[in-house]
N, C-alpha and C positions, 0 to 999 in steps of 0.2 A: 222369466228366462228358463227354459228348458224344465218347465214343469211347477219353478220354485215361483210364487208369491214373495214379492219383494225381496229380490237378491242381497238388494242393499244392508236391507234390517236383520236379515240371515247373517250374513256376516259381521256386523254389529254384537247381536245377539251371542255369538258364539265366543268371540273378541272377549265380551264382556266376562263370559262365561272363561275363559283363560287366565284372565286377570285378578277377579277376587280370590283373595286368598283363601287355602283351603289345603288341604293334605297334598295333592297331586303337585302345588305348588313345592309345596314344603320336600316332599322328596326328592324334586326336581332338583332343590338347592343344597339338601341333602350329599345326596349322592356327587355332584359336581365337587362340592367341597372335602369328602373324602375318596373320590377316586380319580380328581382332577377332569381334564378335558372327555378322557375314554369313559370314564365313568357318567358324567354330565350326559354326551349323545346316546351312552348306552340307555339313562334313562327317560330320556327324550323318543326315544324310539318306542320302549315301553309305553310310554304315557299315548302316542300316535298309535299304538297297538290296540289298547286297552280302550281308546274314543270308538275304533273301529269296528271292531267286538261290538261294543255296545248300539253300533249304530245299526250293526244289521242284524243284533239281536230284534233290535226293536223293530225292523223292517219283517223280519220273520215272524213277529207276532209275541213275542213272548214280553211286549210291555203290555198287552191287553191281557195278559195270565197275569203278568203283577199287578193291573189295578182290577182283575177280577176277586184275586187273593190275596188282599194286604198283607196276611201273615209273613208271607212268602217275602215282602217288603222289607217287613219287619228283619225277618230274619236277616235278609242281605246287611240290613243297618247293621244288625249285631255284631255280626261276623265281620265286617269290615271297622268297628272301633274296637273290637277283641286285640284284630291285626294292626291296630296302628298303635294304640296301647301297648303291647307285647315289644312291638319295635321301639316305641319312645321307653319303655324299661330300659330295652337292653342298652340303650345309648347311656340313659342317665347311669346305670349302675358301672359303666366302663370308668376306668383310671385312665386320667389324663398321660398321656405316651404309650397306651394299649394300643396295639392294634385294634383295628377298627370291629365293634359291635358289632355292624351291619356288614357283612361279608364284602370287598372292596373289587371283587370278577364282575367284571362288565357288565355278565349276562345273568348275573345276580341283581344288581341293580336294574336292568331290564323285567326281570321277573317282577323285582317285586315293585315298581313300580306300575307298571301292569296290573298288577293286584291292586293295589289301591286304587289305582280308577275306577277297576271295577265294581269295587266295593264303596266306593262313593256316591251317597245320595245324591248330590247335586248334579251329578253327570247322568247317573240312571234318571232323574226327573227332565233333567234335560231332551235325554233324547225319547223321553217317554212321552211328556206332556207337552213339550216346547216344540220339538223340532217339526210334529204334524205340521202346525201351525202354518209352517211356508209350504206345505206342499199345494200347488192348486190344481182340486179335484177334478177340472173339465180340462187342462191342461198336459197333466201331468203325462209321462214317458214311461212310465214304470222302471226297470232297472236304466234306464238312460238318465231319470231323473233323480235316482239314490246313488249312481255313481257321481253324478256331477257335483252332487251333494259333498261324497263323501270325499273325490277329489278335495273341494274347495277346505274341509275341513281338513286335511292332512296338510295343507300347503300354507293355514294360517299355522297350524300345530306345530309345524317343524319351524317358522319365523319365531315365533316367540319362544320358543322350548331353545332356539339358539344364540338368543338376546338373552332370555336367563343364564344361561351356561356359561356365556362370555362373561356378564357382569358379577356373577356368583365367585368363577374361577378368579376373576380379576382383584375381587376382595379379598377372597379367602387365601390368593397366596402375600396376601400384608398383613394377615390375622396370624398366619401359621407360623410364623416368626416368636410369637409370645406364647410360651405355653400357657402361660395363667391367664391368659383371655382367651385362650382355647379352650382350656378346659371350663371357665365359666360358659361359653357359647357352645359346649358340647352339653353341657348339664341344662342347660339354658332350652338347646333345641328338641331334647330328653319330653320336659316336662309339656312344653310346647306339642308334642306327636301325641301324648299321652291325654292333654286337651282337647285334641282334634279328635280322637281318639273317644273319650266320653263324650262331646258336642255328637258324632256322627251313631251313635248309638241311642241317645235321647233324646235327640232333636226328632 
């Protein structure tokens, strides 16, 4: 279909790639739960930002510079569990009825969700190593076939990115009622960022 090698499994694939947990998750649910609904799409939109970025990075060529020069790899890993590290501190060392660690402007939660896409392994392999994979070479459209691509990928991104936010929002306002299980599931999601955090720098 318009250049792609098995549409189907394309979208399988990326599906799949939404659902395991993983940082971009986690801020997603993040943010929903401390800036409520506006904060949730704010970073829903980021995270649709940040797929984008990367996908026509890698259309541009600059995934065959990171697998010519792992360092470069490397480095992105680092810098991207420095970043989620730094943010799961500031959450664990907050006082329960602080204002929120992580700045609670929409377009902060935008940002930095953004950022952590980008600084995600899983997503840069994704669209480095995986996503060739459907393109077919005697087929393809050239930008007819990375748009349709990248259509298809904002349109599952924004479905699921608005299932999380609902279901996130929906808990979190029957948690926010108890401060003392707030504040454990703030210290809770602290160390949690901080794991993702070393996992995405050593891995």
């Amino acid at each position: 279909m318009l250049g792609i090698t098995n549409y189907g499994a394309f979208i399988l694939a990326y599906v799949l790639l939404l659902i395991i947990p993983g940082p971009g998750n986690f801020a997603l649910m993040t943010s929903t739960t401390k800036g409520g609904i506006k904060g949730g799409l704010a970073a829903s939109l980021g995270a649709m930002v940040g797929d984008q970025v990367l996908m026509w990075l890698a259309v541009a060529g600059v995934a065959s510079l990171l697998q010519a020069y792992p360092a470069a790899f490397h480095a992105v890993q680092w810098l991207g569990g420095a970043y989620l590290a730094w943010m799961g501190l500031k959450i664990m060392l907050a006082k329960p009825g602080d204002g929120s660690p992580v700045n609670i402007k929409p377009h902060h939660y935008l940002l930095q969700t953004m950022l952590i896409i980008l600084f995600n392994p899983k997503a840069i392999l994704f669209y480095m190593a995986f996503l060739p994979l459907f393109i077919d070479p005697v087929q393809h459209l050239g930008l007819i076939t990375f748009g349709f691509m990248s259509l298809t990928i904002v349109l599952l991104n924004a479905l699921y990115c608005m299932i999380v936010v609902l279901l996130t929002y929906y808990f979190a306002e029957r948690l926010r009622a108890n401060k003392r299980v707030s504040g454990v599931l703030q210290k809770l999601a602290g160390m949690v960022l901080i794991g993702f955090g070393i996992k995405v720098a050593v891995n």
